[in-house]
C-alpha atoms as one frame of an Amber mdcrd trajectory, in Angstrom:
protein
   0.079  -1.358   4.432  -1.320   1.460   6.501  -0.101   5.159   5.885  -0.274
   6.881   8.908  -0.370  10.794   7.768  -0.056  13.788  10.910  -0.049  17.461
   9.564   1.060  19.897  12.446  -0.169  23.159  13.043   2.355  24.938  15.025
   1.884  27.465  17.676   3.473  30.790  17.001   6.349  29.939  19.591   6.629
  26.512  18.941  10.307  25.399  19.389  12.056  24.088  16.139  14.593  22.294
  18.124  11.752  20.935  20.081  10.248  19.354  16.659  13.562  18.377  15.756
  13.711  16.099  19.124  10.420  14.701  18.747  10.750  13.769  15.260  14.195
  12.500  16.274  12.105  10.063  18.479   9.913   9.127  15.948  11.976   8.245
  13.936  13.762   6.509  16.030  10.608   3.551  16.738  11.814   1.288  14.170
  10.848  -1.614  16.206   7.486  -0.118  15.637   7.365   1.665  12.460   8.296
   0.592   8.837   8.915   3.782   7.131   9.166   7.190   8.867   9.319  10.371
   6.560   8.987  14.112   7.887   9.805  17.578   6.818   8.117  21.097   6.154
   4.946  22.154   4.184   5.914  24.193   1.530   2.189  24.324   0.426   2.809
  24.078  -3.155  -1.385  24.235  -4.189  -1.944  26.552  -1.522  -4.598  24.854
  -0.224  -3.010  23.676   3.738  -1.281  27.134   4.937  -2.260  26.145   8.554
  -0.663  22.873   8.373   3.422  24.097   9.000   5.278  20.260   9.234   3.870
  16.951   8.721   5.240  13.182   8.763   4.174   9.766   7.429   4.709   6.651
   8.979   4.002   3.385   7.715   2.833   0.261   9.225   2.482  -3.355   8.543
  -1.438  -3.357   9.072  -4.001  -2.377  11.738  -2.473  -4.481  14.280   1.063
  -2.996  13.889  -0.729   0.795  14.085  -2.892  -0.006  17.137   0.782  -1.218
  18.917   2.238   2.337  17.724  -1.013   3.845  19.052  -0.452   2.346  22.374
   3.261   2.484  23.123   4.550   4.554  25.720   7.210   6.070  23.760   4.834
   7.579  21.079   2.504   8.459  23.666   4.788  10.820  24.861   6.123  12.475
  22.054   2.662  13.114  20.521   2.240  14.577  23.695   5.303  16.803  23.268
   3.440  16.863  19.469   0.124  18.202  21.141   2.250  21.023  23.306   4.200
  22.283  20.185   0.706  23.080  18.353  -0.977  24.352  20.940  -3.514  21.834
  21.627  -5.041  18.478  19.927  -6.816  20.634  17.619  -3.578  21.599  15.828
  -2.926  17.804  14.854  -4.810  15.999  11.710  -4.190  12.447  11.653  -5.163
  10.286   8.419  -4.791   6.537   8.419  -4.669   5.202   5.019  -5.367   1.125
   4.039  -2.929   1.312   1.290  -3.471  -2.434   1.083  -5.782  -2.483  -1.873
């Protein structure tokens, strides 16, 4: 199983209806995605403050990622994903081989 992890840093005037929508859509690629979890950073260890909202997806395996990766429909809400923080550099992406 892969864990697919995305943090969000959001820009100041980032829409939360906007976020709802997109994670709405991802949540809605079942025919892609296994699992789909989402919700705010509450920052518990204080150690993430910059990191606002963040999801998990799982997948199958690398195969079932790399079709997520690819699809149109996730292309454009990371897209919408990249707009909300401002810029790529607001998005951290872990993939996890939770396989072992």
């Amino acid at each position: 199983m892969i864990l697919h992890a995305v943090y969000l840093s959001l820009a100041e005037d980032a829409d939360p209806a906007e976020l709802a929508d997109v994670m709405t859509g991802l949540a809605a690629l079942t025919d892609l995605i296994e699992t789909f979890t989402h919700g705010p950073n509450f920052d518990a260890e204080g150690k993430t403050p910059q990191s606002h909202y963040g999801f998990h997806a799982t997948f199958a395996d690398r195969a079932a990622l790399e079709r997520y990766a690819t699809d149109p429909r996730h292309q454009a809400l990371g897209a919408r994903l990249v707009a909300l923080c401002g810029g790529e550099n607001g998005i951290t992406v872990y993939d996890l081989d939770c396989s072992n």
